[in-house]
VOGU-3710 file (C-alpha; in Angstrom, 3 decimals, decimal comma):
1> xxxxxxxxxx> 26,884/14,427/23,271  27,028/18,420/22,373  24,158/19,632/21,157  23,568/20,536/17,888  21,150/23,300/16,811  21,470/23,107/13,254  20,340/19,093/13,368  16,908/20,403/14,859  17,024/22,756/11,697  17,700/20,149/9,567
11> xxxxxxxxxx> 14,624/18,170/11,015  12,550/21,916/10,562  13,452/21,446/6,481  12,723/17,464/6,154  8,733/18,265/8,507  8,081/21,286/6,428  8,685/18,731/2,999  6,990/16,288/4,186  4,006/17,700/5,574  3,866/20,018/2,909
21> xxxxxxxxxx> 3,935/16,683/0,047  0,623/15,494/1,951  -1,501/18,091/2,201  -0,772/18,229/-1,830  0,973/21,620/-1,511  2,417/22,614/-5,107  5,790/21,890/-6,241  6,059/19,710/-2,990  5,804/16,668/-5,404  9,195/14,635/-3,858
31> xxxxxxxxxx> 8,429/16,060/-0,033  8,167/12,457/0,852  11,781/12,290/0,871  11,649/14,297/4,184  11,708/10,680/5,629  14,774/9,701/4,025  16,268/12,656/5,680  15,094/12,035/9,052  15,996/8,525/9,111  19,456/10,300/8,294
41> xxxxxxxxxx> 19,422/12,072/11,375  18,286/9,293/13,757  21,224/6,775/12,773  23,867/9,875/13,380  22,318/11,141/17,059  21,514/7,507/18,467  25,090/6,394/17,126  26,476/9,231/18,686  24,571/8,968/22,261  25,111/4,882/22,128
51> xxxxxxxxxx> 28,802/4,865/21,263  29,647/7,569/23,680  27,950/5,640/26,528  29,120/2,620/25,718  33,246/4,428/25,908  32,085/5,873/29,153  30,981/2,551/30,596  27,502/3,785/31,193  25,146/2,291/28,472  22,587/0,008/29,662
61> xxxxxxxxxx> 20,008/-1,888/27,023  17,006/-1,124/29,733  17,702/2,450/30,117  18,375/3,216/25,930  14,759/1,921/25,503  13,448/3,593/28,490  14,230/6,906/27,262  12,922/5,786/23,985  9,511/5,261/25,288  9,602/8,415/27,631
71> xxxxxxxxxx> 10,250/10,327/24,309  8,332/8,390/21,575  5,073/7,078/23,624  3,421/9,394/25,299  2,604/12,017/22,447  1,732/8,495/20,214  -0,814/7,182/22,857  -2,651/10,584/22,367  -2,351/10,590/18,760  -3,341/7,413/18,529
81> xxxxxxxxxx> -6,230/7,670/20,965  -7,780/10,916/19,259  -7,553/8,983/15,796  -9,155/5,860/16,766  -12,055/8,570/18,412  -12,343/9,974/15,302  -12,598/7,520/13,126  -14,977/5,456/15,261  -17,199/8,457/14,686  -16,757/8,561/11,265
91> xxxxxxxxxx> -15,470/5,238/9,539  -17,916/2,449/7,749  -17,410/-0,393/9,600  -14,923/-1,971/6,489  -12,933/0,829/6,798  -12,913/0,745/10,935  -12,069/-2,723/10,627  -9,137/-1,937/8,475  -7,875/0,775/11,077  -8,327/-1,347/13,390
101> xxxxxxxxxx> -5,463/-3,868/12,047  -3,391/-0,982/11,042  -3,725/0,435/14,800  -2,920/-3,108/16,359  0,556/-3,412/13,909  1,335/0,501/14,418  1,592/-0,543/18,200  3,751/-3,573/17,672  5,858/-1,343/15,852  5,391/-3,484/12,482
111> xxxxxxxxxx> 2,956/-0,810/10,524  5,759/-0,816/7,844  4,928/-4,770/7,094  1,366/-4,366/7,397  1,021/-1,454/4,896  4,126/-3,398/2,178  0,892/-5,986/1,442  -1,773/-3,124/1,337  -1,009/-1,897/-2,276  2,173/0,855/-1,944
121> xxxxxxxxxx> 2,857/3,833/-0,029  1,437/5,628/-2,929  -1,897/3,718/-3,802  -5,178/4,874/-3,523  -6,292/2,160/-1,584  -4,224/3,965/1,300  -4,765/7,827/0,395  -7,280/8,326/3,453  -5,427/5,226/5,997  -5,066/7,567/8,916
131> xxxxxxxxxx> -2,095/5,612/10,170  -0,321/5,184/6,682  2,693/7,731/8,035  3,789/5,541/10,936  5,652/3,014/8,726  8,334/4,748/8,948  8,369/5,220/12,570  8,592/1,149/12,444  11,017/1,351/10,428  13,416/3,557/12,994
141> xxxxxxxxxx> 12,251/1,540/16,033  13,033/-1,876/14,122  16,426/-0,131/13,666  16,796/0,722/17,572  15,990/-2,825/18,474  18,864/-4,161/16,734  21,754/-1,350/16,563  23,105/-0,638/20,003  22,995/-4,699/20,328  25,265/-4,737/17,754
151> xxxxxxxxxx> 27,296/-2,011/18,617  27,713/-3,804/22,366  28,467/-7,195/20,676  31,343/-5,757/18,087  32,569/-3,345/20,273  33,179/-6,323/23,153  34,798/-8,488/20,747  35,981/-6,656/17,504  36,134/-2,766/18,974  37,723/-1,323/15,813
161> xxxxxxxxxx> 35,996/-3,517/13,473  32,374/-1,419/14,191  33,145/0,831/10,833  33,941/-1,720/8,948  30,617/-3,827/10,125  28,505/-0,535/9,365  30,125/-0,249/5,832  29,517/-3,911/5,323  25,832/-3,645/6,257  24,966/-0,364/4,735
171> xxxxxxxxxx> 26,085/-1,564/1,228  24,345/-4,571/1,825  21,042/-2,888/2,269  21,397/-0,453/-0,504  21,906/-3,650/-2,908  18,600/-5,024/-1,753  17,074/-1,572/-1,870  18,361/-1,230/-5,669  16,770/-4,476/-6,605  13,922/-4,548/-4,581
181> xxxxxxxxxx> 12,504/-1,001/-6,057  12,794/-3,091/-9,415  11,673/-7,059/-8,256  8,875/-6,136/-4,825  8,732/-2,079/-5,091  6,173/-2,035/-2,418  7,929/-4,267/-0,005  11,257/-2,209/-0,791  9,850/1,050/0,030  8,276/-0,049/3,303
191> xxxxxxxxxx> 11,018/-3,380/4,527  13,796/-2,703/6,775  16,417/-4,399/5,168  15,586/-2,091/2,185  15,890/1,196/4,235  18,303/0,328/6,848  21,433/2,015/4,828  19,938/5,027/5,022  19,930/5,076/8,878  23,572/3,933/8,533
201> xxxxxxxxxx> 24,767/6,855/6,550  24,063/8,518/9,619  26,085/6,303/12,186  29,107/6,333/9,410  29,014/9,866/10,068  28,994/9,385/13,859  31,608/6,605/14,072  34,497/9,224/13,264  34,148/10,129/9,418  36,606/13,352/9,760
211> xxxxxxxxxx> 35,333/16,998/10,105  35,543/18,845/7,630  38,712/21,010/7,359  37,792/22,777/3,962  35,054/23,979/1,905  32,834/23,583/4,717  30,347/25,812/3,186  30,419/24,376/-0,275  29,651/20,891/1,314  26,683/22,254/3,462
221> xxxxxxxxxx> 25,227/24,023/0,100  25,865/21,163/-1,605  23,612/18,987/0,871  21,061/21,101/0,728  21,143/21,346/-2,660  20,816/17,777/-3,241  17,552/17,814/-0,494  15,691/20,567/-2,510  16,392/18,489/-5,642  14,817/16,042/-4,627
231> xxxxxxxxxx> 11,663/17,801/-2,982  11,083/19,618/-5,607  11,878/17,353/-8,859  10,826/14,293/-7,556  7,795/12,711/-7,703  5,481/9,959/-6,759  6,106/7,764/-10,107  9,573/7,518/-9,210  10,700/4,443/-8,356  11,933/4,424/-4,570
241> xxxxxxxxxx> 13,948/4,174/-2,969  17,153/2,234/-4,145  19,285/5,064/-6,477  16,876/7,595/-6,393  17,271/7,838/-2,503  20,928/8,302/-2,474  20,358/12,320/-3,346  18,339/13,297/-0,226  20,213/11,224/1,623  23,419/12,172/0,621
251> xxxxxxxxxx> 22,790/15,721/0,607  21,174/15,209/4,543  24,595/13,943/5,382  26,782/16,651/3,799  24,866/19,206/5,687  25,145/17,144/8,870  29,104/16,452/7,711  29,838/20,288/6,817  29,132/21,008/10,435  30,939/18,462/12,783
261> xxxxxxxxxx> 33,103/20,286/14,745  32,054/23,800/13,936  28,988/25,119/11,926  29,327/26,007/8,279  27,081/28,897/6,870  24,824/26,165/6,265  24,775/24,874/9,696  24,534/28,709/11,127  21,689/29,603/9,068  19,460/26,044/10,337
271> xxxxxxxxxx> 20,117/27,454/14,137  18,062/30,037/13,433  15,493/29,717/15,604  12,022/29,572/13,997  14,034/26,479/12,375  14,987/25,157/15,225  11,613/25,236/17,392  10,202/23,761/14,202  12,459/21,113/14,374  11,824/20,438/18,263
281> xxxxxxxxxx> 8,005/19,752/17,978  9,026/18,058/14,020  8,331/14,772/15,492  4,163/15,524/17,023  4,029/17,493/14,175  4,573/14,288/11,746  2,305/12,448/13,883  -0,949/14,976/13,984  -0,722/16,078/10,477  -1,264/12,803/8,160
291> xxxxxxxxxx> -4,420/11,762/10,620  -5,855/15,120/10,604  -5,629/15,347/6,623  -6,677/12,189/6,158  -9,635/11,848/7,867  -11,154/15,279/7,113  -10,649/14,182/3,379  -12,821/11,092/4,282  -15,394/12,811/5,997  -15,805/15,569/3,289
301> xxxxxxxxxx> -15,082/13,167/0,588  -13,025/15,358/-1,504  -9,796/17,165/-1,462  -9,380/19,935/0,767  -9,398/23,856/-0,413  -6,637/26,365/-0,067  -7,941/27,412/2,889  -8,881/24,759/4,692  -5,112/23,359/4,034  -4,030/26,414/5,603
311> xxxxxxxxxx> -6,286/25,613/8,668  -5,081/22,051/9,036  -1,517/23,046/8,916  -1,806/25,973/11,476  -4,483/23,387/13,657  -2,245/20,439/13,439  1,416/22,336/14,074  -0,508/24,026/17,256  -1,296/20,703/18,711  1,907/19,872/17,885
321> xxxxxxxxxx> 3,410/22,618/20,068  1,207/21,980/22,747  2,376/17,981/23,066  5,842/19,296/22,823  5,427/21,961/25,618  2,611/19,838/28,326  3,893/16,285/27,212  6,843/15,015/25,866  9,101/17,867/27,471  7,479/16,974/31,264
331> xxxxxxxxxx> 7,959/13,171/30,906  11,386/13,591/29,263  12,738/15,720/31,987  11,093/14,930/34,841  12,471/12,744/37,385  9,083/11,518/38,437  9,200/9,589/35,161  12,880/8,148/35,352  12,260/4,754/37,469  12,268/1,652/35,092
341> xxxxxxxxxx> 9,268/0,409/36,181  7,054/3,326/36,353  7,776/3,541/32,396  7,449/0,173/31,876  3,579/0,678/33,371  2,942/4,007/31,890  3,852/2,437/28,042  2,966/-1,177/28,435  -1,155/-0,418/30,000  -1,818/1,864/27,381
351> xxxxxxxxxx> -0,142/-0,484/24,730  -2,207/-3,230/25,745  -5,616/-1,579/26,137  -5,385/0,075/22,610  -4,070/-3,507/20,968  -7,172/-5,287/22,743  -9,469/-2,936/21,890  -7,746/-2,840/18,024  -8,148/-6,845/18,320  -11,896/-6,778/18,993
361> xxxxxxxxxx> -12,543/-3,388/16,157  -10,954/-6,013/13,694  -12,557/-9,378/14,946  -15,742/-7,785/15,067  -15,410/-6,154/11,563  -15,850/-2,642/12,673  -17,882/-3,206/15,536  -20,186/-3,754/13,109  -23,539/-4,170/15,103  -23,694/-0,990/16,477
371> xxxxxxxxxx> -24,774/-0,357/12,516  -28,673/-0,368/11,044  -28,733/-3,312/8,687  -28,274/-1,434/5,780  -25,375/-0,553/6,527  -23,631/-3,607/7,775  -25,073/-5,266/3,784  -22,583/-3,321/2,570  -19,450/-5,348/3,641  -17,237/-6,695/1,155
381> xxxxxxxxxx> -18,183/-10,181/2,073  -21,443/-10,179/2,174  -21,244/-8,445/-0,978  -19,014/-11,088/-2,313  -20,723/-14,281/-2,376  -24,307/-15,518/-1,394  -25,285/-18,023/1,850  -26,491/-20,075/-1,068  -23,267/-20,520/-2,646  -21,392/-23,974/-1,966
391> xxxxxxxxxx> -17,450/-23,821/-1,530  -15,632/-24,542/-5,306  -13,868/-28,422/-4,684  -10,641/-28,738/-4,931  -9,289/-31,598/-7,148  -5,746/-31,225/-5,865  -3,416/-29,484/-3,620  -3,768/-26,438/-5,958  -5,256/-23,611/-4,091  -6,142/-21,671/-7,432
401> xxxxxxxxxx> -8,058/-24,457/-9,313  -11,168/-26,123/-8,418  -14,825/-27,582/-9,447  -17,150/-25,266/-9,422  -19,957/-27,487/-10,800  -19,276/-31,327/-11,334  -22,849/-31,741/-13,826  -23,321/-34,559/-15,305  -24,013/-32,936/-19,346  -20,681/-34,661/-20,639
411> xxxxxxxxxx> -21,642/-32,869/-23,670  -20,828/-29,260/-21,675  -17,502/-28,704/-20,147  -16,442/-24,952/-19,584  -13,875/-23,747/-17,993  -13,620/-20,354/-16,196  -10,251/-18,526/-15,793  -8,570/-15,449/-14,333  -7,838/-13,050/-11,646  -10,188/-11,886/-9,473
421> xxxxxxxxxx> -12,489/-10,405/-11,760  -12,486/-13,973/-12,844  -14,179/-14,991/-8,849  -16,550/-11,977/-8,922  -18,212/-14,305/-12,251  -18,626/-17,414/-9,634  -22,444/-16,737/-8,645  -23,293/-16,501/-11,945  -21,510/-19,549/-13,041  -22,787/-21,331/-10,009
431> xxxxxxxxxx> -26,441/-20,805/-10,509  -26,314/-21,255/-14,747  -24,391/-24,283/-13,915  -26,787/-25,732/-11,809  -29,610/-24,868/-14,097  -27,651/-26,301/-16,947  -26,327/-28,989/-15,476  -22,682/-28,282/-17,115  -19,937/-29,332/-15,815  -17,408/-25,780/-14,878
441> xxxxxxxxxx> -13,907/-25,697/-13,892  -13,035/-22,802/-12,274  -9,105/-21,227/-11,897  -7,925/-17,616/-10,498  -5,357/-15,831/-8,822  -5,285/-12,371/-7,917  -3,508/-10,021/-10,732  -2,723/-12,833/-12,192  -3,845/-12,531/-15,908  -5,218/-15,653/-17,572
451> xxxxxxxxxx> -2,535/-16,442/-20,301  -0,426/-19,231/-21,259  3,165/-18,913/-20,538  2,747/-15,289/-18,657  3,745/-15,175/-15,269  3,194/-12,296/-12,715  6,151/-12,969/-9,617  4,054/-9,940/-7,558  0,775/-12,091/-7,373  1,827/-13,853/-4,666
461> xxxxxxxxxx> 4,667/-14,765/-2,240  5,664/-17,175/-4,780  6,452/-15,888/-7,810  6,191/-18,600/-9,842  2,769/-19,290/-8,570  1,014/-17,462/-11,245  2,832/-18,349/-14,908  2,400/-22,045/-13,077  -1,426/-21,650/-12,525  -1,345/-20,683/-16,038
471> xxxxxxxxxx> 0,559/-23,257/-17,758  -1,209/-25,938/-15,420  -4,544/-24,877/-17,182  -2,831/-25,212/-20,378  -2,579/-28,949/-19,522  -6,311/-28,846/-18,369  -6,713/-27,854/-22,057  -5,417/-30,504/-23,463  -7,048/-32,926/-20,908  -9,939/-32,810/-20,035
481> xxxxxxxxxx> -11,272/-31,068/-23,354  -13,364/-28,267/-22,480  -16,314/-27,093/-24,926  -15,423/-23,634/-23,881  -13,409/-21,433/-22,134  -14,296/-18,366/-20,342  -11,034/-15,453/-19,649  -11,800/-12,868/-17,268  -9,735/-10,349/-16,140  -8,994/-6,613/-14,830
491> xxxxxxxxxx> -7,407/-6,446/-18,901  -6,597/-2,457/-18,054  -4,680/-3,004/-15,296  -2,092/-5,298/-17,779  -2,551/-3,576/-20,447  -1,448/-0,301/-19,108  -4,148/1,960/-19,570  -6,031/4,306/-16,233  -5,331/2,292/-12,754  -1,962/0,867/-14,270
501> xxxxxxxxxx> 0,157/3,981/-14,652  2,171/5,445/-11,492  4,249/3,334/-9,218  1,431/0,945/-8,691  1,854/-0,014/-12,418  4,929/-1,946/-11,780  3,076/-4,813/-9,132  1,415/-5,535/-12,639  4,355/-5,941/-15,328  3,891/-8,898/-16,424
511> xxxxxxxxxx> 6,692/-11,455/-17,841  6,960/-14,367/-20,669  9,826/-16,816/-21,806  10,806/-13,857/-23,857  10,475/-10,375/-22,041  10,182/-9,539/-18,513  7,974/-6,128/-18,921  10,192/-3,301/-17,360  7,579/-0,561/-18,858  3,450/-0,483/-19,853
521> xxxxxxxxxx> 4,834/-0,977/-23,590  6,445/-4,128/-22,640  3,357/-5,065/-20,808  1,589/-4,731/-23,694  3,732/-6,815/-25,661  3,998/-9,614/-23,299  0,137/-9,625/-23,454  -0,685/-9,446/-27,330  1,815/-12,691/-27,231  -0,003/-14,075/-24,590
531> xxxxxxxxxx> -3,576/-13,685/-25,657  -2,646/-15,122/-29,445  -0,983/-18,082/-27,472  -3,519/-19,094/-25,247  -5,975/-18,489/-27,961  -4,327/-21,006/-30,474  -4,306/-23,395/-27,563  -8,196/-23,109/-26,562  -9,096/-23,639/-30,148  -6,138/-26,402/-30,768
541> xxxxxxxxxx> -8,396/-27,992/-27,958  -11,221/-27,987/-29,838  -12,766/-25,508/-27,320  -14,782/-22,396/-28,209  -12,882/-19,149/-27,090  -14,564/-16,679/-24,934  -13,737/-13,308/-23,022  -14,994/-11,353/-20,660  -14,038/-7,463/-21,386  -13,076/-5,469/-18,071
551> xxxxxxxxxx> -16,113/-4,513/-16,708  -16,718/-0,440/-16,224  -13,966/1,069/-13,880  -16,444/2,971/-10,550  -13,641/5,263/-9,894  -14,307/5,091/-6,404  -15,289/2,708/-3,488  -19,217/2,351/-4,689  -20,282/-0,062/-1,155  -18,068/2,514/0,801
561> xxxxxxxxxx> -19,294/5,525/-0,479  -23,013/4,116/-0,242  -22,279/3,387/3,814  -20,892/6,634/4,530  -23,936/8,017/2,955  -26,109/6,255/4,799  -24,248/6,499/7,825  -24,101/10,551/7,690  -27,252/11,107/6,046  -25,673/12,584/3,259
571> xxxxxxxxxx> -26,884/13,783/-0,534  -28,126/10,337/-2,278  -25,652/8,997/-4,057  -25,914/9,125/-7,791  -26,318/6,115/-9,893  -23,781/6,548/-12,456  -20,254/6,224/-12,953  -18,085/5,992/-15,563  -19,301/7,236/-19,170  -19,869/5,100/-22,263
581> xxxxxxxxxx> -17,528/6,987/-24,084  -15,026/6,768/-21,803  -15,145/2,802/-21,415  -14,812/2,927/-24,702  -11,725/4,200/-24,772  -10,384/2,814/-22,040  -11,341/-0,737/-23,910  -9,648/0,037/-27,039  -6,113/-1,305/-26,283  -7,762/-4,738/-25,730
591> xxxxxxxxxx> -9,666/-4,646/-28,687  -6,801/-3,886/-31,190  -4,889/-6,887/-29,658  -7,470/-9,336/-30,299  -8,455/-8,104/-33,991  -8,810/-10,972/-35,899  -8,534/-13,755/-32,933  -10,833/-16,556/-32,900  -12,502/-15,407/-29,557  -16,760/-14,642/-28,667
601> xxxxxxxxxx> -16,373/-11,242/-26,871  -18,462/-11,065/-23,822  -19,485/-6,908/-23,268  -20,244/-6,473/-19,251  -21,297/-2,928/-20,956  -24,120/-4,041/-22,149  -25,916/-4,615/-19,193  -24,294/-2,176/-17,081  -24,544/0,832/-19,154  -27,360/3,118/-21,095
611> xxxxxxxxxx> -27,708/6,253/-22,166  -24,278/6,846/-22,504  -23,492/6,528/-18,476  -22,559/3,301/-16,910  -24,514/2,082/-13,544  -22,758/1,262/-10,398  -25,727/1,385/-8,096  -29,204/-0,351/-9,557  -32,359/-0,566/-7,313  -30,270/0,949/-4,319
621> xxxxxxxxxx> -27,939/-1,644/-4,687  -24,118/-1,364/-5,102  -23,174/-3,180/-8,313  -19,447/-3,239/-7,133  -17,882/-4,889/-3,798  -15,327/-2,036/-4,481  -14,214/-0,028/-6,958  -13,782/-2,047/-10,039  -14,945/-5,891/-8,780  -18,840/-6,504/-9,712
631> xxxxxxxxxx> -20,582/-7,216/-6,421  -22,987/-10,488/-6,316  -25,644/-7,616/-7,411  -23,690/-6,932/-10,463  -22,652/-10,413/-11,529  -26,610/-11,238/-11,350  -27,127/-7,489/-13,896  -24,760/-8,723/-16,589  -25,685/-13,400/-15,994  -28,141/-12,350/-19,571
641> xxxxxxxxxx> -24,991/-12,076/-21,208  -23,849/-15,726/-20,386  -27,109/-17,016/-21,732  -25,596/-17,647/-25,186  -22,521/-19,845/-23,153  -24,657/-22,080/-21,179  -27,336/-22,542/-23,433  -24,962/-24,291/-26,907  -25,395/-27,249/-26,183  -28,487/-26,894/-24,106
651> xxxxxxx> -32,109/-26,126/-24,207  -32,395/-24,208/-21,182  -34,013/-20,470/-21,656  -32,733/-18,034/-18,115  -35,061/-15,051/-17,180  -33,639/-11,791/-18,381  -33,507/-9,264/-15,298
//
């Protein structure tokens, strides 16, 4: 295969994009695209080199993913092995223990599945997972597993069928990819049958498409046009990929297209080259820069300054030149490295000892004794539930209902209901249960809002799971006749207010017989319906109505910020959180909609908040397991407010704390 300068200047445009888009650069809002671009790239140059060895007779399965590994592994072990140093130093044991899993999947090549169920490329749960940027390097290798196989198998059989096959395919994928970004957007920006089209843009281009005979210039200004478009008017809220992705990737393959054959002024101006040295060490430059951003953000616990972006970028590109020039050159060109089992041993030993010791980091939660006690309090599970706490019985095969206290007051029956901020209410409920006596049904699933009729087909693999949960309480209702019935829920996150806007809004568009919520408006009407329904159902019951407002948003990752503190020795940190005033406003939405209801409003506020600033530490204590879920420390602040609940049709008096 002829070599092609301006395809290493190409890769020079789509590093500089991307690597500019994550250290937050101005302007740089769509660099993220960078990847579309790349992936671009890779499905024209390994259709290129498989096809042509393949018509020469000497392709070989081993030897294509030998010389992947001599080019891909060696500059990944030593990326890989300086982050997990690092972050051993650095990381709470939670958040080693979550490295630890994303380390174990980046080495089975699978990071692009692990991170699809970790909240979105774009969430904040992942803005400081070192290891967030190899998805996409999944996504390529997934690719090489299966490509040249089916190049072999078509071309044996079906020779001039192979564009046809690749057409077939590609539009294929980009359907999926069009109605993923709209039904799973996380899974669709991560999967590989969601992204594979893009690759095969490329290997269209390399299975004969004709050169270009005319207006080679206009197409390679065209392409880049389309690239810097997208870079620089494209955002994170965007949904992505499915249409949105066609204009980077289009406009990668014009400029690729405008010089087969001969460069266009396009193509002469990429072989520059400063371009095309930046494009040769573009692939250990991806690889150092997202670690090295990420974790210095963790350690200082802020975003970085103008200068010290300009440090990281000039630090990370020079490591990437040196990997390029003592590593992946040597072991690419070297014939001490050719022999098939000499690379076999050289990838597989380090594989293996960084997956084993990735297995134990996760089994052992972070290696968490090597921590003072303190510290290893601070886990989400043990801030969770209590050793005192008995497991809620299931009645039936239902995973998301169960009895939380059986009693034997016939003359109590309350049932508790909601998402997760629904479970964080269990210790409460368990111990005024058991003081009571009552009897307390408990239901939840995970963003899955506690309303009649409303389903939510992200909160879970099934997505019917949740408007069934909900319309199987709604027969509890008229069963078992409940005195009252507690709704708890993240309300905010539904109704569309902070923490529900951006691209992680859509995992919580919510649906009804009526309207499937494509927007936070629709949202909101899908939830004023639901709340009057389920309402007029509690009381048609003959049930009291209660709910639970959102309790005050942290902003931040209270237990985890409390370890790192402790961990470091850093500043104290402070107490408070969010303000009154700003709860307040953030509440608002959910207090219009149920003006006038028949529902006992339960204030977490209360409690929480004085003085105009709301806790999220009390006594040293975190009063969150995260950032917005109370912690069995802040379930026991805010059990007063339940007093009025369990004590109706009681005479039982609780301690106030």
């Amino acid at each position: 295969m002829t070599y092609r300068p301006d395809i290493d200047g190409l890769r020079a445009v789509s590093i500089i994009a991307v690597v500019l888009f994550h250290f937050g650069v101005p302007y740089f809002g769509g660099g993220f695209v960078g990847v579309d671009v790349f992936f671009v790239i890779s499905g024209y140059l390994i259709t290129k080199l498989v096809i042509g060895e393949i018509e020469r007779g000497t392709f070989g399965i081993a030897n294509f993913y030998a010389r992947r590994a001599r080019r891909l592994l060696p500059t990944l072990f030593v990326v890989l092995v300086a982050t997990l140093i690092a972050s051993l130093a650095i990381m709470t044991p939670q958040d080693f223990a979550d490295f630890s899993k994303s380390l174990f999947y980046t080495l089975c090549f699978a990071a692009n599945i692990f991170f699809a169920d970790q909240g979105g490329y774009f969430a904040p749960s992942l803005e400081l997972a070192p290891l967030l940027h190899m998805w996409s390097l999944a996504v390529e290798e997934q690719f090489y597993f299966l490509w040249p196989i089916l190049c072999l198998i078509v071309i044996r059989f079906r020779p001039k069928l192979l564009p046809a096959v690749t057409l077939f395919v590609l539009i294929g994928s980009f359907a999926l990819s069009v109605v993923g970004v709209e039904e799973k957007p996380h899974a669709a920006f991560f999967h590989p049958h969601t992204r594979i089209w893009e690759l095969l843009v490329g290997c269209v281009l390399a299975l004969g498409v004709p050169a270009v005979t005319w207006g080679k210039s206009a197409s390679g200004v065209l392409g880049m046009a389309l690239i810097a478009a997208a870079v620089f008017l494209y955002d994170k809220s965007l949904p992505f990929p499915g249409v949105a992705a066609l204009v980077p990737v289009l406009g990668a393959a014009l400029v690729i297209w405008s010089s087969e054959g001969a460069p266009s002024v396009v193509g002469r101006v990429l072989s520059l080259r400063p371009l095309v040295f930046v494009g040769l060490v573009s692939y250990a430059w991806y690889l150092w820069h997202w670690p090295m951003v990420t974790l210095l953000r963790y350690r200082l616990e802020r975003e970085l300054s103008g200068g010290e972006t300009v440090l990281l970028l000039a630090a990370s590109f020079a490591l990437a030149v040196m990997c390029w020039r003592y590593l992946e050159k040597p072991v690419r060109h070297r014939r001490w490295w050719a022999p098939l089992p000499r690379v076999a041993t050289w990838t597989i030993a380090p594989a293996l000892a960084l997956m084993s010791f990735a297995g134990i980091g996760y089994a052992t939660d972070g290696f968490i004794a090597r921590y003072p006690q303190a510290v290893r309090e601070l886990t989400r599970e043990h801030l969770k539930r209590r050793p005192q706490d008995r497991p809620c019985r299931r009645e039936t095969d239902s995973r998301d209902l169960c009895l939380l206290w059986e009693g034997k007051a016939d003359h109590q029956r309350i049932m508790l209901w909601g998402d997760s901020h629904a479970s964080a209410l269990k210790p409460v409920f368990y111990d005024m249960a058991e003081e009571s006596d009552a009897f307390v049904q408990f239901a939840s699933q995970g963003a899955c809002p506690p309303l009649i009729g409303v389903g939510n087909e992200r909160s879970s693999n099934d997505p019917t799971a949740c408007v069934g949960m909900n319309n199987r309480v709604g027969e509890l209702l008229r069963e078992k006749k409940f005195t009252d019935v507690v709704l708890a829920a993240r309300w905010n996150y539904y109704i569309g207010g902070e923490d529900g806007n951006g691209p992680s809004a859509r995992q919580h568009y919510i649906e009804d017989d009526d309207l499937r919520a494509k927007s936070l408006e629709t949202n909101r009407q899908v939830m004023s319906r639901g709340l009057q329904r389920t309402i007029d159902a509690i009381t048609a019951s003959g049930a009291r109505a209660w709910i639970v407002m959102e309790a005050p948003f942290a902003g931040f990752d209270v237990p985890n910020r409390l370890a790192r503190r402790l961990i470091d020795g850093g500043a104290p940190l402070s107490p408070y959180g969010l303000t009154l005033a700003e709860y307040d406003r953030r509440t608002k939405p959910l207090e219009e909609m149920l003006a006038g209801l028949p529902i006992t409003k339960i204030y977490p506020s209360e409690r929480l908040c004085s003085e105009g600033r709301c806790l999220v530490l009390a006594e040293g204590k975190p009063l969150y397991q995260d950032d917005d879920h109370l912690s069995v420390y802040g379930a026991a602040k805010i059990a007063p407010l339940f007093q009025e609940l369990f004590s109706r049709h009681n005479n039982i008096s609780l301690p106030t704390q």
